[in-house]
Structures are given as structure tokens and as C-alpha cells.
LUMPALO-638485 format. One record per residue (C-alpha): residue number from 1; residue in one letter; x, y, z. Coordinates in Angstrom, 2 decimals. Layout:
<mitis>
(NUM A (X Y Z))
...
</mitis>
This chain:
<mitis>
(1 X (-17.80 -41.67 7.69))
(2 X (-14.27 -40.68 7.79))
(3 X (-13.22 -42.11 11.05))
(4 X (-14.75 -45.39 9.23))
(5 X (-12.52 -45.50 6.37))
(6 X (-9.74 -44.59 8.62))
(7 X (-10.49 -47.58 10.73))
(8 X (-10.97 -49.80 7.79))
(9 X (-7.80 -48.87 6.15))
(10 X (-6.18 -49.59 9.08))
(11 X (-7.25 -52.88 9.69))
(12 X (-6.68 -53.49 5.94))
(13 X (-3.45 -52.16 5.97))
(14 X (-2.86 -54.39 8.68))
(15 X (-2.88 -57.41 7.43))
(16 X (-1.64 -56.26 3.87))
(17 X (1.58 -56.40 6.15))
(18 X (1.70 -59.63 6.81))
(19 X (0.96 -60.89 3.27))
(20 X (4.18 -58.47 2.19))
(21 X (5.91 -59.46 5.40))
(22 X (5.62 -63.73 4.23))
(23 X (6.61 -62.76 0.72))
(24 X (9.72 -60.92 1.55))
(25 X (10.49 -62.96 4.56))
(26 X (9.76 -66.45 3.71))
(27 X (9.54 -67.23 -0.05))
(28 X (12.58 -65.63 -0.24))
(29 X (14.20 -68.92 2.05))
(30 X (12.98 -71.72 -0.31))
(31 X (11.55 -70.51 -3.47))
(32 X (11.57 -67.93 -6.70))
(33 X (9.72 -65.04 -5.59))
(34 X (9.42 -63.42 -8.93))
(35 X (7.49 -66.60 -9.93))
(36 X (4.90 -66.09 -7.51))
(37 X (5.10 -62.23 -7.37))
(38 X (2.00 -62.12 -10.14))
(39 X (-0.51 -64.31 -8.07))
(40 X (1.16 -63.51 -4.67))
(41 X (-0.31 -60.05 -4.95))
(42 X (-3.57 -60.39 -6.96))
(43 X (-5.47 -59.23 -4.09))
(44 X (-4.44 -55.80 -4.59))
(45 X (-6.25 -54.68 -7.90))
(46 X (-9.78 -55.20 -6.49))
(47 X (-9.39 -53.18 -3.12))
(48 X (-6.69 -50.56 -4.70))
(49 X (-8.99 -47.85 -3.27))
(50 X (-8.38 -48.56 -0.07))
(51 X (-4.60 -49.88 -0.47))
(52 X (-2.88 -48.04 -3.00))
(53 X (-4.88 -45.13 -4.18))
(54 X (-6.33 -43.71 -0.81))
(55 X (-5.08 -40.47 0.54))
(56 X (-5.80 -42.26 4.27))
(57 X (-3.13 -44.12 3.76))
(58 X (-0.69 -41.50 5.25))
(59 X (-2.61 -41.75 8.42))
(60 X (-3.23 -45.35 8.45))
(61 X (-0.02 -46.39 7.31))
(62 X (3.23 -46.34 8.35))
(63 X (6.88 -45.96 6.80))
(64 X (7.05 -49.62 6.74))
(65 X (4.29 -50.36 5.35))
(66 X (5.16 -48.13 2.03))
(67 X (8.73 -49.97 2.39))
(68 X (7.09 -52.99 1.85))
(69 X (5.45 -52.00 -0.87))
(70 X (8.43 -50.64 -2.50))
(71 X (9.97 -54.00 -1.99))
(72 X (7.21 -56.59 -2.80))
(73 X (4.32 -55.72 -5.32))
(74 X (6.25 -52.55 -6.88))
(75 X (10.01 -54.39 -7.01))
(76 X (9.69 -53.78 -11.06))
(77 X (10.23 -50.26 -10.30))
(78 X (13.10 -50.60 -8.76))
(79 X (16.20 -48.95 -10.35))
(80 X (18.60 -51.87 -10.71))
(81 X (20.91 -49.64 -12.42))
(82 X (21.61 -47.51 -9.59))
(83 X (22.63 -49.34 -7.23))
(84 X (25.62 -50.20 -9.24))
(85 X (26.20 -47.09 -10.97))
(86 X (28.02 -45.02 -8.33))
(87 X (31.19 -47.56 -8.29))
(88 X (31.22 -47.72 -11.88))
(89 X (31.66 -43.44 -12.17))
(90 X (34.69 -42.13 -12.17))
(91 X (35.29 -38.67 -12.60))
(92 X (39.27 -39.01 -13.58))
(93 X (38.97 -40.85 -16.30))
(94 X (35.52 -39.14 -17.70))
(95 X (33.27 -41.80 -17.48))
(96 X (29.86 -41.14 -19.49))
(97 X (27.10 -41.98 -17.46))
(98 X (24.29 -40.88 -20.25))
(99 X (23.90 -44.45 -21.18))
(100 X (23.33 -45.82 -17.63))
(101 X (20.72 -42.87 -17.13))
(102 X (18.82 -43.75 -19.82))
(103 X (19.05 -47.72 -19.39))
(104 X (17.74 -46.72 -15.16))
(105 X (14.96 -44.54 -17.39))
(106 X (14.20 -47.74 -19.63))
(107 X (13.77 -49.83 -16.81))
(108 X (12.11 -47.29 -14.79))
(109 X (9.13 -47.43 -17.24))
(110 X (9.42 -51.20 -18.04))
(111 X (8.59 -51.74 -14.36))
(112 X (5.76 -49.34 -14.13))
(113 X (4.15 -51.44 -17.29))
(114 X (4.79 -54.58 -15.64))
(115 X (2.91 -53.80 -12.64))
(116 X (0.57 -52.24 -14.61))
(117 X (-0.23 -54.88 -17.15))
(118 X (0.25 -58.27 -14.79))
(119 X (-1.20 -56.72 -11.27))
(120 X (-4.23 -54.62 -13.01))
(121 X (-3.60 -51.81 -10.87))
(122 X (-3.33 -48.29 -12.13))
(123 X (0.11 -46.92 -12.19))
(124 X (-0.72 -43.59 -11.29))
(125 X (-1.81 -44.59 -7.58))
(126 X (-0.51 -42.87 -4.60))
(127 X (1.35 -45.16 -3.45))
(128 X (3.45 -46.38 -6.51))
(129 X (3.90 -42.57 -6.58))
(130 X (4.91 -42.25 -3.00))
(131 X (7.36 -45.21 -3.80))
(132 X (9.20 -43.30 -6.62))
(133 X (9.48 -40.14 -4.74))
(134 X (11.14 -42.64 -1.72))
(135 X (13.67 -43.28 -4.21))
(136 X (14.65 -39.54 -5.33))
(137 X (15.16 -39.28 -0.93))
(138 X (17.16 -42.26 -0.88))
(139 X (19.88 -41.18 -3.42))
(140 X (19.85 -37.27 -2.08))
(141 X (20.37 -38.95 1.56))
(142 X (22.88 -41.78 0.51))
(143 X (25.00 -39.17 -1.52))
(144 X (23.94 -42.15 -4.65))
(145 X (25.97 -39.78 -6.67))
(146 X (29.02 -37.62 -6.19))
(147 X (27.64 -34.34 -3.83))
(148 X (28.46 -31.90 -6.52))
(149 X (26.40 -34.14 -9.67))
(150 X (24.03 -31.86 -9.45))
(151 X (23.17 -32.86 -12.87))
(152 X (22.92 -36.49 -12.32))
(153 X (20.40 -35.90 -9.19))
(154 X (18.76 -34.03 -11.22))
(155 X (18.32 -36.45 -14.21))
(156 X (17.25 -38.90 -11.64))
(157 X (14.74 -36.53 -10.80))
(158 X (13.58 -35.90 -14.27))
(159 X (13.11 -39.22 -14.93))
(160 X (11.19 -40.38 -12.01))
(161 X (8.64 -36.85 -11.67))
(162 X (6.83 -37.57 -14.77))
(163 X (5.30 -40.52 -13.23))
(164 X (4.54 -38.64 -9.81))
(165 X (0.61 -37.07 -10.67))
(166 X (-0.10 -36.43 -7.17))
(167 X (0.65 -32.03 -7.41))
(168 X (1.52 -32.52 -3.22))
(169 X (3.92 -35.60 -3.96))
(170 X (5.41 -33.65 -6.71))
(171 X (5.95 -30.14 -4.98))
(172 X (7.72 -31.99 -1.63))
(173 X (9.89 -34.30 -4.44))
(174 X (10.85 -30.67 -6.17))
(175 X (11.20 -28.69 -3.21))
(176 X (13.45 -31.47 -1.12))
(177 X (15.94 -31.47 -4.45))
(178 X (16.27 -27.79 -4.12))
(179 X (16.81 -27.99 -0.42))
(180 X (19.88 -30.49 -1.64))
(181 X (21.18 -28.23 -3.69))
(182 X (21.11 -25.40 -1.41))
(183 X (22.73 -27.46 1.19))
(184 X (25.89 -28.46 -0.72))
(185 X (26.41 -25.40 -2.48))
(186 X (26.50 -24.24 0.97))
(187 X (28.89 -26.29 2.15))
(188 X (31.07 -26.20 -0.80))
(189 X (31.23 -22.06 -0.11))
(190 X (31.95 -22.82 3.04))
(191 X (34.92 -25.31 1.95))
(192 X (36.45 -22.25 -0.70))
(193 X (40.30 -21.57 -0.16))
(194 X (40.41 -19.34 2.90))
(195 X (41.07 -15.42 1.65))
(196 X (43.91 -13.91 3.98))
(197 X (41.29 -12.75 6.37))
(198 X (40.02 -16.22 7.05))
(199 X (43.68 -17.27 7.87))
(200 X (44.21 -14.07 10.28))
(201 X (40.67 -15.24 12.14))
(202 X (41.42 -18.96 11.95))
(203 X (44.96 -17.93 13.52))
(204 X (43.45 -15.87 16.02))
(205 X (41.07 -18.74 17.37))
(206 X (42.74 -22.10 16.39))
(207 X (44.38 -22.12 19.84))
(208 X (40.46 -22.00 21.79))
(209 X (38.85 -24.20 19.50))
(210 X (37.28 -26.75 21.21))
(211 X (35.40 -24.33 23.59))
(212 X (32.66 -21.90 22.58))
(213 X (34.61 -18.81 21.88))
(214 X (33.58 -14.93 22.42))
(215 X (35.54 -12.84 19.97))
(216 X (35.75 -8.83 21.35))
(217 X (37.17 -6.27 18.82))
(218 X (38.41 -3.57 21.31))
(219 X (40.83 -0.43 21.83))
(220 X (42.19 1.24 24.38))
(221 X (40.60 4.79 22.87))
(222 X (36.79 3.02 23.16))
(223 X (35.41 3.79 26.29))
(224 X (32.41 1.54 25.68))
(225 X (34.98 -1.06 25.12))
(226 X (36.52 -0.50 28.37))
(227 X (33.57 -0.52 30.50))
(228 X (32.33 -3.74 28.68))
(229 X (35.91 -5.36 30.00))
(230 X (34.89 -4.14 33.34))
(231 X (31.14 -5.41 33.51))
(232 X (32.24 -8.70 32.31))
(233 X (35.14 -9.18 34.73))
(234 X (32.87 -11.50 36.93))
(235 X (31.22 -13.55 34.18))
(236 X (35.01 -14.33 32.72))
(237 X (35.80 -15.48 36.36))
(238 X (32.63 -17.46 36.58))
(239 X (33.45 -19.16 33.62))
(240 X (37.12 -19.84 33.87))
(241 X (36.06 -23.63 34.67))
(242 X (33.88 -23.88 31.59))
(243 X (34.49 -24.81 28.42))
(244 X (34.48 -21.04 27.12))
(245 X (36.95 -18.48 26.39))
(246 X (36.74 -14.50 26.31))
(247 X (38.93 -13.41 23.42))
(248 X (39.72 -10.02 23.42))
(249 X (41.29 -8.75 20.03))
(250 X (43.00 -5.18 19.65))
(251 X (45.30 -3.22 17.40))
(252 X (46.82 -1.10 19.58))
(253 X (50.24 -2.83 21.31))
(254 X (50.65 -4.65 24.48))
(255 X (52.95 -1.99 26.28))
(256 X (49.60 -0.03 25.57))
(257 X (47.12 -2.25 27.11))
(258 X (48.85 -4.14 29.70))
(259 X (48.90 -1.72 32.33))
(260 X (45.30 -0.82 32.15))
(261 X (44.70 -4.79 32.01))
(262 X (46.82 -5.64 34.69))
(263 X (45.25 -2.83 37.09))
(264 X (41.73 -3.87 36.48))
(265 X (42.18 -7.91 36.53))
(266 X (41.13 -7.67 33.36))
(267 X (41.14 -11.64 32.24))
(268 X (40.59 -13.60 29.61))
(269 X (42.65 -14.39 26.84))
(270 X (44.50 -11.08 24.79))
(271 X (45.52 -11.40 21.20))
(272 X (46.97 -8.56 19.78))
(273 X (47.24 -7.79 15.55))
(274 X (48.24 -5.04 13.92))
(275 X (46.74 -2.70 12.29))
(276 X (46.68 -4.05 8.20))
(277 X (45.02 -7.46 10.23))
(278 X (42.53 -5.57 12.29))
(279 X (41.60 -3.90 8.91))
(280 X (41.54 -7.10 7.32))
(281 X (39.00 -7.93 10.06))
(282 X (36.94 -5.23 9.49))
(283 X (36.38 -5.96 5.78))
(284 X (35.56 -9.75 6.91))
(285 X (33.03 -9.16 9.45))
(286 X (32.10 -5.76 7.85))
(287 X (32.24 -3.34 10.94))
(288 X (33.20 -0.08 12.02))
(289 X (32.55 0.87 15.04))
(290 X (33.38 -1.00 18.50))
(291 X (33.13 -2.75 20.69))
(292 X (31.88 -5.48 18.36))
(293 X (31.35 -9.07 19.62))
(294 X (31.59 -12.90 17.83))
(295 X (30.59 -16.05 19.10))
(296 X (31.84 -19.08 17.54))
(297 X (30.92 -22.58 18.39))
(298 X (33.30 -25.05 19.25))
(299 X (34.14 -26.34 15.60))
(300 X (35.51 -23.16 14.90))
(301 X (32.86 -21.59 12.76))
(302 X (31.00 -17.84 13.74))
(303 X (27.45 -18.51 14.59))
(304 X (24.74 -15.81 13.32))
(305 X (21.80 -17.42 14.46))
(306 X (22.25 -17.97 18.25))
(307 X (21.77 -14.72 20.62))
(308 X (24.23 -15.47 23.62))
(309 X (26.99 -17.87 24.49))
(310 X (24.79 -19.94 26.55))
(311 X (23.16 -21.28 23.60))
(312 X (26.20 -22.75 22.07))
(313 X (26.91 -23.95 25.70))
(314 X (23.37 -25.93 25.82))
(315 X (24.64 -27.41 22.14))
</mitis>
């Protein structure tokens, strides 16, 4: 029985398509499509089960077929508002955007009772729903509003979840605002003035960037350190045609080190800070003890969530 209703849907589905296809690709040429939009899509009311209110939909449809749908039967619901409303915002001179909201609100549920009342369909049906929650992607994805309008997105989404019964529809509408908001107060921690340690690190690495970069905190008094140098002699030479670069950071001075360096063909590139810096460096990256190892990719930022250089190389 299952496989039969997703067969039928499918073939229903199927030439739903073209009926939305001809309305949005024909009338559209020659006539008024709003004047035919009432008996253009009669035929939906009596097999909504199958079209509009069927959870096999999501298997028997496609993204274009809930496009069209967005765009022919349920164009009511479309917020006319917004796709004006960003140019019209201006954060210099204070515009308030209240009354725009609550005009997109207005027509929001104007639309729904339109459909409602002239198509006989109920407006609660999975696809209206799936519709609505299309438009709360659209604006996170097109940046609708200024990245930081947290407030706005969020009155968008306050306005359109009421109508969105479905508790699955609802919890991915919820969860992929969050995820917005998570992302772009990310970003805009990421964009904060740099402290003076970020300017001693960005200093350090400007030069490489470009290439994927390994960062080694070192001193001559480490023996670990040392031997590391030593065991990674041939890797550095191995590498010297790709784009990667061995950065070996110290405190202690280059009359120090460069003997020691120079008798062990010790390559790579040697960047030497003193000691308020390296200290600077230990508060940043919170360590200690040494050797102690960064890789950054090559936009310049430190990368926590790859295990070896070879995985920024295969980015």
C-alpha cells in the first residue's frame, strides 16, 4: 500500500507540474494571471490529500515542484513587502521598520485567507507550510536583512511560525535560525579589533600567507624541540616545492640559534620575538610547555579541527 501511494503521488505530482509550469510560463505572455489564478487551480481542493497535505510528497516531489507551488496557487502568500524592504532600511538615518513588519504580517495572513477562502483548501497543509518555511531560508540565505538584524530575522520568523503546524517543519524552521545566528555571531567575533597578540601572530605569518603554514614555538634549552627540528629536516626539504612553510618561532636571539641551525641544515623559515611577544603568545594560544605546534590554512586563520598539514594541503 505504501509503494502505491508513492507511485500515485508521483504520477500526480507529475502532471500537477505541467498545469503550474503553463500558468507561470504561458499566461504570464498574453494574459492576467491573477484573473485566472481562482479557476486555474480548482483542481487542487478535491485531491489536496494527495497534493498538498501528504507527507509523500517529500519523496515524490521535488524542490521544484514546491517552487512552483510557492509561485502559482500559494502567490497570496507571498511577502510583497520584503522584497522591497531591504533598500528602503537604512541604519544611518534610523529608519523604523516596525510598520513594514507588520504591513509583511498583514499581508502574510491576507494571503493565507485568500487561498483559503477562494481555492477551498485548508491552510494548514504541508505544503503551504513547507512554502512559508522556504521563505524564512530564503531571507537567512540572501542576507534579506542586514547580517547583524538579528531582530528583524527574527520577527520574520515570528510572524511566519504561527502558521507552520507541522512540529518537524517547525523544529528545522527554529533550529536553521539558530544555526544563523550562531554563524554570524561567529564571524562577527572573529572580525573584533585584533588584541596586541593577534597583531604579533598576524605579523609573524603575514609574510607565508598564501601557503598552509606550520607554526613551531621552540628554544634552544628544549631538547624535545631540538630533536623535532632534526626529525623533520627531510619533510621541510620534501616540501620546499610545495605550497607550505615550516615556521619556527623562538625567544631566545639569533647569535643563539644560528650556529646550532646552521650546523644541522636546519631549514625552514626562523622568526625570532622577544620575550614580552613570546609571552604574549603564550596567553593567546594558552601554552606552557614546548615544543608546541600550529597549523594555519592559507587565509591566515589557525585551524583546530584538522589533524596534520596534509589536510589543509587536500583543501
Amino acid at each position: 500500500p505504501l509503494a502505491s501511494d508513492i507511485i500515485r503521488t508521483s504520477i500526480l505530482t507529475w502532471y500537477a507540474m505541467i498545469i503550474l509550469d503553463s500558468y507561470n510560463d504561458y499566461l504570464q505572455d498574453d494574459y492576467d494571471r491573477n484573473a485566472y489564478w481562482r479557476n486555474y487551480f480548482d483542481f487542487l481542493a478535491p485531491r489536496e490529500k494527495y497534493l498538498l497535505d501528504n507527507p509523500l510528497l517529500m519523496i515524490s516531489a521535488d524542490h521544484f515542484y514546491f517552487n512552483r507551488m510557492e509561485f502559482a496557487p500559494f502567490l497570496p502568500i507571498q511577502p510583497k513587502v520584503m522584497s522591497s524592504y531591504p533598500h528602503q532600511y537604512d541604519k544611518e538615518k534610523d529608519f523604523l521598520y516596525g510598520d513594514s513588519l507588520y504591513t509583511m504580517r498583514k499581508s502574510l495572513a491576507d494571503g493565507i485567507k485568500k487561498i483559503s477562502d477562494n481555492l477551498n483548501i485548508s491552510s494548514a497543509n504541508l505544503t503551504l507550510q513547507i512554502c512559508l518555511m522556504n521563505w524564512v531560508f530564503y531571507a537567512m540565505d540572501k542576507k534579506l536583512f542586514y547580517d547583524d538584524d538579528y531582530e528583524s530575522y527574527a520577527e520574520l520568523l515570528a510572524n511566519i511560525l504561527p502558521y507552520i503546524t507541522n512540529p518537524d517543519l517547525a523544529r528545522i524552521t527554529t533550529l536553521s535560525y539558530r544555526d544563523f545566528v550562531k554563524e554570524h555571531e561567529a564571524q562577527a567575533v572573529e572580525e573584533k579589533p585584533l588584541t596586541k597578540a593577534d597583531s604579533i601572530f598576524q605579523r609573524i605569518i603575514e609574510p607565508y600567507k598564501g601557503n598552509v603554514i606550520i607554526v613551531d614555538f621552540w628554544s634552544m634549552t628544549c631538547g624535545p624541540c631540538r630533536a623535532g627540528m632534526l626529525n623533520d629536516r627531510e619533510k621541510v626539504e620534501d616540501l620546499k616545492d610545495k605550497p607550505v612553510k615550516f615556521l619556527y618561532v623562538t625567544y631566545d636571539t639569533p647569535e643563539k640559534c644560528n650556529p646550532w641551525l646552521d650546523e644541522n641544515n636546519i631549514k625552514g623559515e626562523h622568526i625570532f620575538i622577544n620575550n614580552a611577544e613570546w609571552g604574549q603568545m603564550q596567553e593567546k594560544f594558552n601554552f606552557s610547555g614546548i615544543p608546541f605546534h600550529l597549523l594555519v590554512d592559507k587565509t591566515g586563520k589557525v585551524r583546530t579541527d584538522v589533524e596534520s598539514f596534509t589536510d589543509l594541503l587536500n583543501e
